[in-house]
N, C-alpha and C positions, 0 to 999 in steps of 0.2 A: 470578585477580583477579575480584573482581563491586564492580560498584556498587548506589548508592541513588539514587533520583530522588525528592527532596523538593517536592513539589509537592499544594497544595490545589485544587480547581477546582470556582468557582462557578459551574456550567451556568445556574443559572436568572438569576442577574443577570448571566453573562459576562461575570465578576472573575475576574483570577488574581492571590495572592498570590505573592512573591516566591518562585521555587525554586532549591534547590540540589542540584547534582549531586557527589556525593561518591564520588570514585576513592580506595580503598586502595593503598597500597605497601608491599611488604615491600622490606625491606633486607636486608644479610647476617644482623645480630644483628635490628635492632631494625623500627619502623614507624610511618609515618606513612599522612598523607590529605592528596590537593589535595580543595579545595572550590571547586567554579565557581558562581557567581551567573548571574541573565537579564542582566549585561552581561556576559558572556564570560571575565570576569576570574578566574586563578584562582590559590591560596593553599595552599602547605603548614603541616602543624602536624604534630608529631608526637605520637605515640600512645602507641606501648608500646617501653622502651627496649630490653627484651628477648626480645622476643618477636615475630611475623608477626601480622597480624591473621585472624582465624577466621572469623569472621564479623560482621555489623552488623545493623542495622534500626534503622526510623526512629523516632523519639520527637514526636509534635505534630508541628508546623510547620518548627520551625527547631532541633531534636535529632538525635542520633543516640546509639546506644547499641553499643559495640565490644567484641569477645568476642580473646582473643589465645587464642596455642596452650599458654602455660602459666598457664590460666586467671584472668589477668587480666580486668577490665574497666571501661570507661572512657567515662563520659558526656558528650558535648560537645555547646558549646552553638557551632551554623554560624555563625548572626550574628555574633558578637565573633569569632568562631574561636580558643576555648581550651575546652579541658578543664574542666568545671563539677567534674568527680570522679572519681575512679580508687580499686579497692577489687581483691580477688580470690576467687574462687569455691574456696569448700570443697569440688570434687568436680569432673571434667574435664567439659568441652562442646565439643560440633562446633558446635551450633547454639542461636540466640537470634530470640525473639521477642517483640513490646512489645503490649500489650496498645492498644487502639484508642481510652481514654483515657490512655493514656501514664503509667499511675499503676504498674505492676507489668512484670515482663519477665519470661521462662521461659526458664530456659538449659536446655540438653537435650544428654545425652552418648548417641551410637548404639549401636553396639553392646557393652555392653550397653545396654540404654536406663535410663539416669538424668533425674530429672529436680529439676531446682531453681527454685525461687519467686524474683524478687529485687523489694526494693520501690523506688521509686523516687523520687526523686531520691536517695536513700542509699543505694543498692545494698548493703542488709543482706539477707540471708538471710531469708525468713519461713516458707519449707516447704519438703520435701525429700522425694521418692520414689526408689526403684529397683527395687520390686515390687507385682505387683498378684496380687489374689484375685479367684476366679470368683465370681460372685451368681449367684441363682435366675434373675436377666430375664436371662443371659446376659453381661449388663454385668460389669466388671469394678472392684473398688475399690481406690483407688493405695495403698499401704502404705508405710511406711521402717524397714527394722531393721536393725540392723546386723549384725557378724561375731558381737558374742558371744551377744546374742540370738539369732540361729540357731543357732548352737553349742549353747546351752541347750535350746534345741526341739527338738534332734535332726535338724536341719535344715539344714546346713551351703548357704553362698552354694552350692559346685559341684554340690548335689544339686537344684539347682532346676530345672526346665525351661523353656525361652522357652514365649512365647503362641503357642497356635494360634489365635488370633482369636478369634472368638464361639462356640468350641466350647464346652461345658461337661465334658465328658469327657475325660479327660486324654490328654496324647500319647503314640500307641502308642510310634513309634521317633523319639526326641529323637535331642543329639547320640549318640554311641554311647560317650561316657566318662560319660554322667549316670546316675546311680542315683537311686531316689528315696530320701530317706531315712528317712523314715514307713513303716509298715507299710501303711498304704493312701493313697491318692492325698490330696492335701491343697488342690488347686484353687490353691496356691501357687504363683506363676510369673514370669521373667522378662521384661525387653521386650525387643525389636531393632526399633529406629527407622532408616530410609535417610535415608543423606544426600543422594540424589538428588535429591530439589524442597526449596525451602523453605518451611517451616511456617508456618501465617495463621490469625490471631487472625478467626473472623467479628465479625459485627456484634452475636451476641446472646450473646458473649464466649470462646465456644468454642475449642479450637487444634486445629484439624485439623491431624495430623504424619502422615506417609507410615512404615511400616510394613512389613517382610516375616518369614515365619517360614519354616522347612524342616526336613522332616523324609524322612530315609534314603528313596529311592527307587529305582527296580530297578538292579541287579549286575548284571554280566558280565566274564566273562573279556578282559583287556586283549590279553595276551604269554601265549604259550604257549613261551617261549624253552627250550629243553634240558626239555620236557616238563612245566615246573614252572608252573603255570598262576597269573597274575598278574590278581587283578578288582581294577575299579574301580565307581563308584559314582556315581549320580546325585543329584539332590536334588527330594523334592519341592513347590515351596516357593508360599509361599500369599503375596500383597502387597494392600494395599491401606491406609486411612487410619484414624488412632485420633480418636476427634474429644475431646476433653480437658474436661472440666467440673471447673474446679477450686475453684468456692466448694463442690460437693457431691463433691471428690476422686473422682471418679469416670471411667472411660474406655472407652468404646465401643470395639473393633477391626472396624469395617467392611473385611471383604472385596470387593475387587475382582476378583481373578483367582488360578487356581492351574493352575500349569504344570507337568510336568519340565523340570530342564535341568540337563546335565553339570555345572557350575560349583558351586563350595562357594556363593555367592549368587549371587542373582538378578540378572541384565543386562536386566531388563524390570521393575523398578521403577515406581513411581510419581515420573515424570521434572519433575513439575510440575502448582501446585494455581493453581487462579484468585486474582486480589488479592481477590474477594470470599468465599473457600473454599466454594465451592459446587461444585465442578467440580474433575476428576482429569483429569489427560492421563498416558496410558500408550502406549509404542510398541506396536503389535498382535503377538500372538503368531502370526500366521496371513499370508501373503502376504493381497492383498486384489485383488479382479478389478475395476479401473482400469472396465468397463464396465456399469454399476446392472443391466441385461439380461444379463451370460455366463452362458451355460449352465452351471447343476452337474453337475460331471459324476459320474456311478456308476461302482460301481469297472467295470463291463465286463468284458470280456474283457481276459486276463491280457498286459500287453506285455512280447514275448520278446524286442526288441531295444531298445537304448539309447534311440531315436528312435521314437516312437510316430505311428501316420498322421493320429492325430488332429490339428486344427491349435492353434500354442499359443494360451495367452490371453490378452491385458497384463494382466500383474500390476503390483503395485505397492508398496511398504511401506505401511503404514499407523496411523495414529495413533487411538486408544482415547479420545474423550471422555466418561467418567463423570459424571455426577450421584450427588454424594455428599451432597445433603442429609438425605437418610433413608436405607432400603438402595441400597446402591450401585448403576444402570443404567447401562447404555450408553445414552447420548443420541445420540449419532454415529459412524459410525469412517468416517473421513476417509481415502482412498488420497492418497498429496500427493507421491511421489517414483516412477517409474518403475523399477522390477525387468528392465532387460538389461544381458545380459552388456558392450555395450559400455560402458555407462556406469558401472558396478559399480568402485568402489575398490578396489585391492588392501587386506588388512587387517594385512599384514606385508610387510617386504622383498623375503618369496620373489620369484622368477622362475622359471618354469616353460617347456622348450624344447618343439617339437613332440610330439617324443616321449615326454616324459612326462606330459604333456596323453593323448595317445591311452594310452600305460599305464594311467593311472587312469578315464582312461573303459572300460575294457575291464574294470577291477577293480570300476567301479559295477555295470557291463550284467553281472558274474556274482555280484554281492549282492541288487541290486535286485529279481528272482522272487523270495526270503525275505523281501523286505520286504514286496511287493505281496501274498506269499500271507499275511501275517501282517495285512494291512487286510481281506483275505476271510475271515479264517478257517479259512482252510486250507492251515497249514501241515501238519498231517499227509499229508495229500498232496503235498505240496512235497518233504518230507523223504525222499520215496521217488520223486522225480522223479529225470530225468535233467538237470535243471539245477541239483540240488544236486549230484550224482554230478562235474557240470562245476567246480564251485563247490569239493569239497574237494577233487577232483583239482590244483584251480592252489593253494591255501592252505595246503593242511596240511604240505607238504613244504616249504614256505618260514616257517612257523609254528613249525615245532620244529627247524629246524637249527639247530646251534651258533654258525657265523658266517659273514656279518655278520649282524648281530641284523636281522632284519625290521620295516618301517615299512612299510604297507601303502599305495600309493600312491591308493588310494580317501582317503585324511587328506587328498591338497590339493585334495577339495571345494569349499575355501572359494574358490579362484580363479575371480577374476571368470566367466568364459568356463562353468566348471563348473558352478559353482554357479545362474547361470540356467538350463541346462540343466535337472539336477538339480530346483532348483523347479519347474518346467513338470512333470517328472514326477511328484512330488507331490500337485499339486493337481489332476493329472488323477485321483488317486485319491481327493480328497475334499478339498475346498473349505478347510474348515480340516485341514488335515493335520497338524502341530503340536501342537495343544491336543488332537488326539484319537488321539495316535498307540497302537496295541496293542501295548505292552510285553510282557504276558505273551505275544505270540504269536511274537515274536520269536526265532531264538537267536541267541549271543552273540554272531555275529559281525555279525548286523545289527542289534543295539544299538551293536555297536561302528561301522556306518558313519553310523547315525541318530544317535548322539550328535556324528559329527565333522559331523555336516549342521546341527546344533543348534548347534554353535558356530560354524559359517561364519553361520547367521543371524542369530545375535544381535554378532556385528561387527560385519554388512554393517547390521542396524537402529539399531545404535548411532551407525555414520556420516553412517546415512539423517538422524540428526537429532542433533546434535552439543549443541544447544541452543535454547532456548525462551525469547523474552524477552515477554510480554504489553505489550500498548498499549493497553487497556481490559477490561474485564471478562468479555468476552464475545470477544476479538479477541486473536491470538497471532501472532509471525512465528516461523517454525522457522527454524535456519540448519542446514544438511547439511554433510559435511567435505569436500564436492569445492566448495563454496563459493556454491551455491545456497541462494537463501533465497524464502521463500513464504509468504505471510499466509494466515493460516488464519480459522476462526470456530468457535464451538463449535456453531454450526447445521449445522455441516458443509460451506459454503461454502471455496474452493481461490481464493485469486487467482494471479496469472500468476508464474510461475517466473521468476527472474532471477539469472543467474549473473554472481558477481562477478569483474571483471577490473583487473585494472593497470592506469590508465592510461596506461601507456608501452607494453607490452608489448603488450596486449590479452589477457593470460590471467591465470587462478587461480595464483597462484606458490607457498603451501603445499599442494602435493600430497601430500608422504608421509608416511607412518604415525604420529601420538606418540603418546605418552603419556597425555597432557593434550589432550583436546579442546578446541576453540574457545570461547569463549566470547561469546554474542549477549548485548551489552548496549542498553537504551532509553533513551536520553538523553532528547531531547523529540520531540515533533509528530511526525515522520516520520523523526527524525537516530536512530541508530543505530550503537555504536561492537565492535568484533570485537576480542580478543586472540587473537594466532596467531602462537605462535613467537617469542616476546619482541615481535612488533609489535604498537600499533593503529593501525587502521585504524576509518574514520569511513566512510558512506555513507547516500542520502537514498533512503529506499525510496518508490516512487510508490502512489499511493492504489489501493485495492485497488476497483476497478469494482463497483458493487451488481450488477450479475449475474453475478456472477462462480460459475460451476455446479461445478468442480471437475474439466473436462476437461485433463489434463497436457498442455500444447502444449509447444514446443521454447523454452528458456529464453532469454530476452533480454539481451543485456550491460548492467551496469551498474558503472559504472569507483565506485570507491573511492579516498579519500584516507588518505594517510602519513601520520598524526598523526605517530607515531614510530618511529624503525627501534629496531634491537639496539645502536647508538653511546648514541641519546638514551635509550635505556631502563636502559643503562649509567651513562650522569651523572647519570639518574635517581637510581638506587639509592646513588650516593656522597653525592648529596647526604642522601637520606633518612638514608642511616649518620651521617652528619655531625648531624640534627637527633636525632637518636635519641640518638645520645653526650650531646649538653646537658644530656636529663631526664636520664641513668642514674645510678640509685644507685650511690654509690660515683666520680663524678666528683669528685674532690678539686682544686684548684687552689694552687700556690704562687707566689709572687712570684722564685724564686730558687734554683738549685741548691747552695745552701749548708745544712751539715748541720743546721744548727738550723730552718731553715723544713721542710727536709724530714721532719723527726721530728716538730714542728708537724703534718705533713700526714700522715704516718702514723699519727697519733692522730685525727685525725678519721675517717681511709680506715678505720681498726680498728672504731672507733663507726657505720659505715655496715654494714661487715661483719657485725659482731654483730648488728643490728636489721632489717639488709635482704640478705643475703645470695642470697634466696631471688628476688630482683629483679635482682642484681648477676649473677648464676651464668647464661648462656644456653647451653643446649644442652652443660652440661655442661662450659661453656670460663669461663674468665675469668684473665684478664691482668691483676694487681694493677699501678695506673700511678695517676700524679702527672701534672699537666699544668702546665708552665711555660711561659708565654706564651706559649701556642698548642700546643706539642707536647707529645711523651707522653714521659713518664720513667718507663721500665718497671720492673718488677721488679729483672731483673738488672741495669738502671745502676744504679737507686739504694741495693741491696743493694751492690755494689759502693762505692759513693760511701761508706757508711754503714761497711761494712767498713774503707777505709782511716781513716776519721775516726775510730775505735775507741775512742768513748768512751763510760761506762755508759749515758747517755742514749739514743746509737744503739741500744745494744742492750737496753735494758728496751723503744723502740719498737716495734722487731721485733718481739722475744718479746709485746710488746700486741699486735700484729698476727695475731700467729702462732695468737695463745689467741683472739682472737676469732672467726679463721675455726675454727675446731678446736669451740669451743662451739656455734657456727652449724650445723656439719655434726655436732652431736652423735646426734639423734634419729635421723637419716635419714643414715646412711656413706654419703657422697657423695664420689667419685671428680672430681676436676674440674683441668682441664687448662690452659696454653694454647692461644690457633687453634693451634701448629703441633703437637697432638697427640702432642707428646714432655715436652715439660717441666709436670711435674706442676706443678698453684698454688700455691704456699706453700715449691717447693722451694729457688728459690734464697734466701728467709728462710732456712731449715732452715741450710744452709750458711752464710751470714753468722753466723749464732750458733753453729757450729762456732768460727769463725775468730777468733770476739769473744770467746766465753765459756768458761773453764774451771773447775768443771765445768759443765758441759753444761745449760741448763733446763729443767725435767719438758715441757713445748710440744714439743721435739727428740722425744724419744722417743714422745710420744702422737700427735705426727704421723708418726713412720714405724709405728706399731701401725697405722695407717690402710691403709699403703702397699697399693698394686695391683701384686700382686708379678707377675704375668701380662703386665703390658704396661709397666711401668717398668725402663727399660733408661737410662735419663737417669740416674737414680741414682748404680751402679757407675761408668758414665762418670765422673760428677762428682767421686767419688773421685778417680779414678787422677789429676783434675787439682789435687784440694785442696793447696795450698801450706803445710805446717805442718811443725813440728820432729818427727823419729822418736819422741823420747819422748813426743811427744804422741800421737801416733795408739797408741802400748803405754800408756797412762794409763787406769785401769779405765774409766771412763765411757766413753770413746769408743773404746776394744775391745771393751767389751762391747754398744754399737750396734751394730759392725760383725758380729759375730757372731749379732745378732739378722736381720740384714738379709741372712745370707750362709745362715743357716738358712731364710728367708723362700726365697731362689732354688730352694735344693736341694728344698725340698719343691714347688715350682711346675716343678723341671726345666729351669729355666733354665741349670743349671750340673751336672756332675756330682757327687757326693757327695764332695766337698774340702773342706773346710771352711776350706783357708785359700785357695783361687784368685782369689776377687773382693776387690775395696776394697783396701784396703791393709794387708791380714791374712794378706803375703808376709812381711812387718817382723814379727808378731806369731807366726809360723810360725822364724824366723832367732832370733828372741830368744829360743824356746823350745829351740832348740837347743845355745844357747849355755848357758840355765840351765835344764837337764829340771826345776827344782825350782819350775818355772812351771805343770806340767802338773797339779797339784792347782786353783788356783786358777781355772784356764782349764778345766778337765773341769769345773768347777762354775758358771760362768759359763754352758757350752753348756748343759747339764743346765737351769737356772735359765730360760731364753732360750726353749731348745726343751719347756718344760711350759708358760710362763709364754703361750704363743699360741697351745697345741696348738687350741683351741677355733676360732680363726681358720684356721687352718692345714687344718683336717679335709675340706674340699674340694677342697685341692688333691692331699691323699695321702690313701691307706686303708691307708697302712703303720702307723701312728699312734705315738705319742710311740718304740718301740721299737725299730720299726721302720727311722723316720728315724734311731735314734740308732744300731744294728746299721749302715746304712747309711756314717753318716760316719767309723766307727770302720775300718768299709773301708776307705774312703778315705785312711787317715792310712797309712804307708812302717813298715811292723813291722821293715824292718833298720835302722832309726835308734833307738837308744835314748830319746829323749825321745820321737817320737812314739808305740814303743812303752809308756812310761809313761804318754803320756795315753790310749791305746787302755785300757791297763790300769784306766785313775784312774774314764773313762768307763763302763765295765762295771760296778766298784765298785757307783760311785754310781747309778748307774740302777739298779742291784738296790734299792738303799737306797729311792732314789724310789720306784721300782713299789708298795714294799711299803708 
């Protein structure tokens, strides 16, 4: 969840205009927004019927501007509280930004980095990026071309490579599936935008957006299990900010930082840009020495035990404030969180007992001389020491045994207790340890304990600061995951720590590990509201002291209030479902469950289907339903309803229905279900026009061409319960579906190659017994069925049209005479076809 704080503020006449504070809410399908005014009051509307909201930003005064997940978007005006406009974006976006006179907004999809123009108040399209070109100053210029343009170039989208920022020299090692496809480099390249901070319009129009690239970084051997040596791979990846000029399409990649780190992307992003985009906050890649005086210390003398005599030195996390107005500087780096082991969050469930605590402390103190001689330079001495000799005497017999497969207990580093340790030794070897560690001096097996130390640090810095909500320009509060929160400044100023507590209890009560970090929002003045675990929670932070220097003292309680628990966050979201259902396309209403209203209502639900389907359809589900004063008449009752009333009205309805969604889902074969992920959409239609119509209308059969023969198991069911006369299921039309659909299984392997086991093609198997002189027409029928889809079909087999048809001819009982005739009838004729 994030909000928007609508608020204008006249310092110099000390005026405030009306502001509004605007909470998203996702529901199951769909989404709405409360909007709270300066009197407290607050109001839902809802948004998008089918979809979560994505993201927002503010418009003027009294707008906002909504981005949903299946790229919808939607303008509202907070005053009146309605929707001014709703439109949808030609291309997907994580993230939205409004320009600073509210006339244009920038959708932007990350990775890859796309990017779109929208003009506004019409939310039309006016320009459209997804690559840029190197120039001579370094700069880069936004480009748009599509697949068959490239295709024509010789250029295909995959052969592109991301940006390495303000290089101008192409990237050595991209991903490692990228080819170029020009014979020499073409300064052609992709973007990858983070979604980590959000994007800001400056003042002299620009969009600073946050940025990372990566490229292949040092290997090592993971597993050496049964001898067969297993590398894995770092990345090394470059972050910092694009600043965006879009009357002259043009895009600067300011770099900020470039680090190693195990991870396919970066965990030290650019975590958040100032409201005035002047400024970068990045969590520090480096512990930071809590003391402006601690000695650096030189590497020294080499330390041969786990515990070095030196004494330690308070560390700290630390936070990166950049000036990104021109090249990117460090304006500050701020220590704001304290580095021991007792206060260190776990980063997963584990639990570690004494004993394997002192294990992997005994597995660091016989890796750490390979690390330490590899910060000297001298590993070749190392290599021929007697602490390497100690070093593969305990690993290498546990490294290549067969079983149990080896996990080297130096991996739970990350544990609070360890892992302080651990840093003290580090940075008794060099101050930033991290950002300069010597890879090439390394071998593999201490890449392999320095990468699990790399990702114990980038947890433990990512809980350091959970999130970042600004209260001026210049002024930030962090919130930490043990539930410390701290005002910061980008002069480098620290105010006092205060840890949040229950007021009943007196403690932090989300302690452990998710998913989904915290989120710190800024309502007004000093109010500030936290989601954590389905709750929020509200609390009043106190004024941050002007001398406040940045010394970490021992945090102060401060109790928080229960806006809402997991019940009220719960009524929440029904209601939100509830407002959501009103807009969604495709809500039909009737006055009456009698068949002539409901056919009435099925002709409009069809005419929704055909024009909005693409609004109707979420996540792939959608429950065809009627609503009779107040409730839903779903599919299967009023299929039903429609079925017994069996008259040609009900069923030209259906078949309206049936052809609508069918033409809907023409361009783009879409799969789509009910919620309960069994009953395909449109199926129990399909069935009612079995039941109604003989023969069968061409809709019946173009929707089972559709069918998902992999996960549709509701079908065959439905069979085995269809109520109809024998001769009808032996009637060409609908033995010859069932044979289409029994061929469908067999080549997906749902069934074995029987051709009469499923549906009700037992009746079609007895009648062919009874008259072998059926086995011509029915060999011709498979034949006709099994070429007529082979093209569909070709992913589920590689046996191909022959194959399958060798297969089922298996299947059929050679001591039965008819089905040895149609074995025979089927041979035949597949010669005939093939040829």
């Amino acid at each position: 969840m994030f909000w928007t704080n609508l608020r204008r503020d006249h310092f110099h006449g000390k005026q405030f205009m009306n502001a509004f504070i605007v909470r998203p809410i996702n529901g199951t399908l769909g989404s709405a927004i409360a909007i709270r005014d300066d009197s407290g009051e607050e109001q839902k509307l809802a948004i998008f019927a089918d979809a979560r909201i994505q993201d927002c930003a503010r418009v003027g005064d009294d707008r906002c501007l909504f981005l949903s997940q299946k790229m919808g978007i939607a303008l509202v005006d907070l005053s009146s509280r309605k929707v001014i406009k709703r439109g949808r974006l030609k291309q997907a976006a994580d993230r939205i930004a409004v320009s600073s006179d509210g006339r244009r907004a920038v959708a932007y999809h990350c990775n890859p980095g796309l990017i779109a123009v929208i003009e506004l108040p019409t939310l039309q399209e006016s320009a459209r990026y997804n690559l840029i070109q190197t120039q001579e100053d370094g700069a880069f210029q936004l480009l748009h071309r599509d697949n068959d343009a490239l295709n024509k170039g010789g250029t295909p989208w995959d052969s592109i490579p991301f940006s390495d920022g303000p290089l101008r020299g192409e990237a050595g090692a991209d991903q490692f599936w990228l080819k170029y496809a020009p014979a020499e480099p073409n300064g052609l390249r992709r973007i990858r935008f983070d979604r980590g901070a959000r994007a800001i319009v400056r003042a002299d129009g620009k969009l600073v957006v946050p940025f990372e690239f990566s490229v292949n970084g040092p290997e090592w051997v993971r597993s050496r299990l049964r001898n067969k040596p297993i590398t894995t791979m770092a990345r090394d990846i470059t972050v910092g900010v694009a600043v965006i000029d879009l009357g002259t399409a043009r895009i600067e990649m300011q770099v900020i930082q470039r680090q190693i780190e195990p991870s396919v992307y970066t965990t030290f992003p650019v975590q958040s840009i100032s409201p005035d985009g002047t400024h970068a906050i990045i969590r520090a890649f480096d512990p930071v020495a809590v003391d402006p005086g601690a000695r650096e210390h030189g590497l020294g003398d080499r330390l041969r035990q786990l515990f070095g005599s030196e004494p330690d030195t308070a560390l700290a996390f630390g936070l990166g404030v950049w000036d990104v107005t021109g090249k990117p500087s460090l304006a500050s780096s701020v220590a704001f969180k304290p580095l021991k082991g007792e206060t260190l969050r776990r980063i997963n469930t584990l639990r570690f007992n004494d004993a394997e605590i002192a294990e992997a402390r005994k597995e660091i103190g016989l890796v750490f001389p390979g690390v330490e001689a590899g910060f000297a330079s001298r590993e070749g001495e190392w290599r021929t020491s007697r602490e390497k000799q100690l070093e593969d005497a305990y690993f290498d017999p546990l490294e290549t045994r067969e079983v149990p497969a080896f996990n080297p207990a130096f991996g739970h580093v990350h544990f609070p207790v360890l892992f302080a340790e651990t840093t003290q030794l580090f940075w008794k070897l060099r101050p930033r340890p991290f950002s300069t560690l010597p890879w090439d001096h390394f071998d593999d097996r201490q890449r392999c304990f320095v990468a699990d130390v790399l990702n114990g640090w980038s947890a433990h810095s990512a809980g350091s600061a959970d999130s970042i909500a600004w209260i001026a320009h210049d002024r930030f509060v962090v919130l930490s995951g043990d539930g410390t929160v701290r005002e910061l400044s980008i002069a480098g100023a620290v105010g006092q720590t205060y840890q949040l507590v229950d007021p009943k209890t007196g403690r932090w009560t989300f302690t452990e590990p998710s998913l989904f970090p915290h989120e710190l929002i800024h309502l007004r003045n000093r109010a500030f509201e936290i989601t954590a675990f389905n709750h929020r929670l509200e609390f009043d932070l106190p004024s941050m002291a002007p001398s406040s220097a940045g010394a970490l003292g021992a945090p102060i309680p401060l109790a928080y209030r229960v806006v809402a628990d997991v019940a009220a966050r719960n009524a929440e979201v029904k209601k939100v479902d509830s407002l959501a259902e009103a807009i969604r396309r495709g809500y039909v209403k009737i006055g009456a469950k009698e068949p002539a209203r409901m056919i009435a209502g099925l002709r409009e639900l069809a005419r929704e289907a055909r024009e909005h389907l693409d609004e109707i359809v979420v996540d792939d589900r959608w429950l065809p339903t009627l609503h009779c004063r107040g409730k839903a008449v779903g599919e299967t009752e009023f299929c039903d309803i429609l079925a017994a009333d069996g008259s040609d009205a009900a069923a030209r309805a259906l078949d309206e229905l049936l052809t609508a969604f069918l033409d809907a889902t023409a361009v783009r074969r879409q799969n789509v279900w009910h919620p309960d992920d069994v009953t395909p959409t449109m199926g129990p239609v399909t069935f009612a026009l079995i039941r109604l119509c003989d023969p069968l209308p061409p809709s019946v059969a173009r929707f089972y061409d559709r069918r998902d023969m992999s996960h549709d198991t509701w079908t065959p069911q439905e069979f085995e319960r269809l109520d109809l006369p024998e001769d009808r299921f032996l009637s060409p039309d609908l033995s010859t579906l069932q044979i289409r659909l029994a061929i469908q299984d067999i080549c997906a392997g749902n069934v074995k190659a029987d051709i009469f086991a499923l549906y009700r093609l037992p009746l079609v198997r007895e009648a062919l017994h009874i008259d072998p002189s059926r086995s011509a027409n029915l060999a011709q029928a498979i034949i006709d069925q099994l070429s007529g889809q082979a093209s569909d079909l070709a992913w589920a087999t590689s046996a191909g049209v022959a194959g399958v048809l060798e297969a089922i001819v298996e299947g059929l009982d050679a001591d039965i005479p008819a089905e040895a005739a149609l074995a025979e009838e089927l041979h035949r004729r597949g010669k005939v076809a093939n040829s």
